[in-house]
Structure formats: structure tokens, C-alpha cells
C-alpha positions as CSV (number, residue, x, y, z in Angstrom):
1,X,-51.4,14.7,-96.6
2,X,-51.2,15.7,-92.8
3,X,-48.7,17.7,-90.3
4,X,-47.8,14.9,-88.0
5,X,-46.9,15.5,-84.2
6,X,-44.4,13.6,-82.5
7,X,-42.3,13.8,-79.4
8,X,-38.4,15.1,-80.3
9,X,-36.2,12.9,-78.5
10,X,-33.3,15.5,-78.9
11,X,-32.8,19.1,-79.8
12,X,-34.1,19.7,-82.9
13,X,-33.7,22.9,-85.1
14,X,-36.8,24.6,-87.3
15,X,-37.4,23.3,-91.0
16,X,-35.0,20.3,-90.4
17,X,-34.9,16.8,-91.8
18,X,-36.4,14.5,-89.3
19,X,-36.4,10.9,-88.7
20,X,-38.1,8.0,-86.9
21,X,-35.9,7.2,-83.4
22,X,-38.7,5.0,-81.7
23,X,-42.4,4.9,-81.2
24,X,-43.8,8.8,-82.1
25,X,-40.2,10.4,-81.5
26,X,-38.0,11.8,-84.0
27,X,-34.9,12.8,-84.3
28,X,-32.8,15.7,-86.3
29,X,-31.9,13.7,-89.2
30,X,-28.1,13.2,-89.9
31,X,-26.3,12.4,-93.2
32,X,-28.2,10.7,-95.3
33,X,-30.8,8.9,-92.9
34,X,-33.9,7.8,-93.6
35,X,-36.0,10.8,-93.2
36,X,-39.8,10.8,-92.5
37,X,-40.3,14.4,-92.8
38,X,-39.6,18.2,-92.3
39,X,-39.6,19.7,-88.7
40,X,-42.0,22.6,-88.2
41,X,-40.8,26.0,-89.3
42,X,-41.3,27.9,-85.9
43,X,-39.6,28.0,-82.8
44,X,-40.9,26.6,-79.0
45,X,-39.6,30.0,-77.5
46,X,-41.2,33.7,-78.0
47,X,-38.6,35.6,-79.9
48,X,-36.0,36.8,-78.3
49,X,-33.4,37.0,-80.2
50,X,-31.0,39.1,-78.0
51,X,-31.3,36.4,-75.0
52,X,-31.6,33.2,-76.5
53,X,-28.4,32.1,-78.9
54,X,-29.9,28.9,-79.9
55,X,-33.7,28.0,-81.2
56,X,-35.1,25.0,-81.4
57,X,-38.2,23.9,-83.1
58,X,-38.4,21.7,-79.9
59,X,-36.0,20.1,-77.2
60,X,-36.3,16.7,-76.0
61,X,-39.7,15.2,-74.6
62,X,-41.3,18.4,-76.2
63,X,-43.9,18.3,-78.8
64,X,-42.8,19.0,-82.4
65,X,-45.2,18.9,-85.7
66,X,-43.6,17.4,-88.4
67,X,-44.5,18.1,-92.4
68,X,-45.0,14.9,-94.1
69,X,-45.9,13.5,-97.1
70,X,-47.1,16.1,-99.9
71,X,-46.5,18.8,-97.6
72,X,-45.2,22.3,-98.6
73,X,-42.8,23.7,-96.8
74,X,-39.4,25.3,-95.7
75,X,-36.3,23.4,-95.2
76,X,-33.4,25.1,-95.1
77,X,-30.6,24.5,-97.4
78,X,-27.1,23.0,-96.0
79,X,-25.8,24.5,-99.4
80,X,-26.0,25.6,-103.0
81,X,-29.5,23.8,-104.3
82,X,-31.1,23.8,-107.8
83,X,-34.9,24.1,-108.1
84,X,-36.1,20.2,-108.8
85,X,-33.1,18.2,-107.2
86,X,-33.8,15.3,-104.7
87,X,-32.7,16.4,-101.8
88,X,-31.4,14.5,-98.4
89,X,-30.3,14.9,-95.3
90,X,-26.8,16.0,-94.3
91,X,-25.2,15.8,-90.8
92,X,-27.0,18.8,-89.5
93,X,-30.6,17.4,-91.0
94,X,-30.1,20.6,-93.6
95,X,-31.4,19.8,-97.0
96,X,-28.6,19.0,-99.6
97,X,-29.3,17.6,-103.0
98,X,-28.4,14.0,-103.7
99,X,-25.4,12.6,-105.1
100,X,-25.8,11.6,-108.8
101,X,-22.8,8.8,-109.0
102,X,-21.5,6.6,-106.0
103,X,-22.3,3.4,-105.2
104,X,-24.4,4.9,-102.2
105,X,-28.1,4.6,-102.1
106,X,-29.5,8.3,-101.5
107,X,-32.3,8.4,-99.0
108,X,-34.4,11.7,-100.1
109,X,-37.0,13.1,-98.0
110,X,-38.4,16.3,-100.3
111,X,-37.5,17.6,-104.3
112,X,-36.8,21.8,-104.0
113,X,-39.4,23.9,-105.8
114,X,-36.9,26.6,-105.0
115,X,-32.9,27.2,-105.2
116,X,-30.7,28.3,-102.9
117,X,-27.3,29.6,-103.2
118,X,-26.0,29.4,-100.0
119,X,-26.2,27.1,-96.8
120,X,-29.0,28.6,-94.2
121,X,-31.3,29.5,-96.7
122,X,-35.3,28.4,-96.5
123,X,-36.6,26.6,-99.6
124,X,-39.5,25.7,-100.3
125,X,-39.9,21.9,-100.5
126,X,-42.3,18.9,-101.5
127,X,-42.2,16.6,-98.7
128,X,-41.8,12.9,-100.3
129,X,-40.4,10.7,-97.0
130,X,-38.6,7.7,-96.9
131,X,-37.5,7.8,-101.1
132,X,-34.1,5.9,-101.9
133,X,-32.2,6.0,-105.2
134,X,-29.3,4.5,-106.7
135,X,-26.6,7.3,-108.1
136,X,-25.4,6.4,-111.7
137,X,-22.4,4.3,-111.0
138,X,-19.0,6.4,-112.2
């Protein structure tokens, strides 16, 4: 169990999905990738919320930590989550729970320990990278 550091080879957002995008980068995950772990929870600006309209964990070339495998931590929720579901990436690298049928393979990065009812909330999350698993076919 460690907190990884990596460069971010784009603009990536706090307690995002993150995945591998060459040698020590990563990328904001997008829907359904392969995700290696959670971006750190904090922003790489002081806060100053009435002058800056966007915050990043960290921009590209800048240093990022990453939570990885049997890490706790925040993610936040790209909608309604129940405590225990799988949970991937969708195209904003927000945490959403798997699909259960499909023909799909789901590639889950964390399982919720909390829920959340809405998109934008913070969860906490067991980071379990690079997990795939076939939905029940309908």
C-alpha cells in the first residue's frame, strides 16, 4: 500500500480516476478505462476560490500523488452510488458504479464504503486498480 507520484500529462481534477498514459504520467481517466488509481484530494493552487474558476489536482508536467492499491480515500461520485458497488470511471474520471448486464467488460478501479446521492459528492473509496468484470449477460 503506497501513494504513488507521477507526472499528469493533462489537467487533472482532485479525487479523480487516473490512468497510465506513458512512462510515470497519468491521465484523468475517461469512461471506463483502465484505471490505476485515485488522484490526490487537494489542489496545486492556495485557495482562492473567488479568483480561480477551475482547480486542478495538477496541470500537465506537474507533479500529482496518486492513491493506489488499498488506499482510502475520496473520489468523487459522477452520480447516485450505493455503499459496496464496484465502481469505474466515467468520461470525466468521476466514480460511477459498474454496469451489472452488458456484454461490456467493466474496468473498476475502487468499491464505495460510502453512498452518494448525487454527482459531485466525495466518497470514501478502497482503491483496487486495474479490476475487470464481466456484467451478467441480459
Amino acid at each position: 500500500m503506497a501513494i504513488l507520484s507521477f507526472k499528469a500529462s493533462g489537467n487533472i481534477s482532485p479525487s479523480r480516476f487516473v490512468t497510465l498514459s506513458g512512462e510515470n504520467t497519468v491521465a484523468q481517466a475517461g469512461d471506463n478505462s483502465e484505471i490505476i488509481g485515485v488522484a490526490q484530494e487537494g489542489s496545486n493552487k492556495a485557495p482562492l476560490q473567488d479568483f480561480v474558476s477551475t482547480v486542478y489536482a495538477a496541470e500537465t508536467g506537474q507533479a500529482l500523488e496518486v492513491y493506489s492499491v488499498g488506499e482510502l480515500c475520496l473520489v468523487e461520485a459522477g452520480g447516485a452510488i450505493s455503499a459496496g458497488a464496484l465502481l469505474k470511471s466515467d468520461s470525466q474520471g468521476r466514480a460511477v458504479a459498474v454496469a451489472t448486464t452488458g456484454t461490456t467488460i467493466q474496468n473498476y478501479g475502487a468499491v464505495a464504503l460510502q453512498a452518494a446521492t448525487a454527482a459531485g459528492q466525495k466518497i470514501l473509496c478502497l482503491v483496487l486498480p486495474m479490476q475487470k468484470v464481466r456484467p451478467a449477460l441480459t
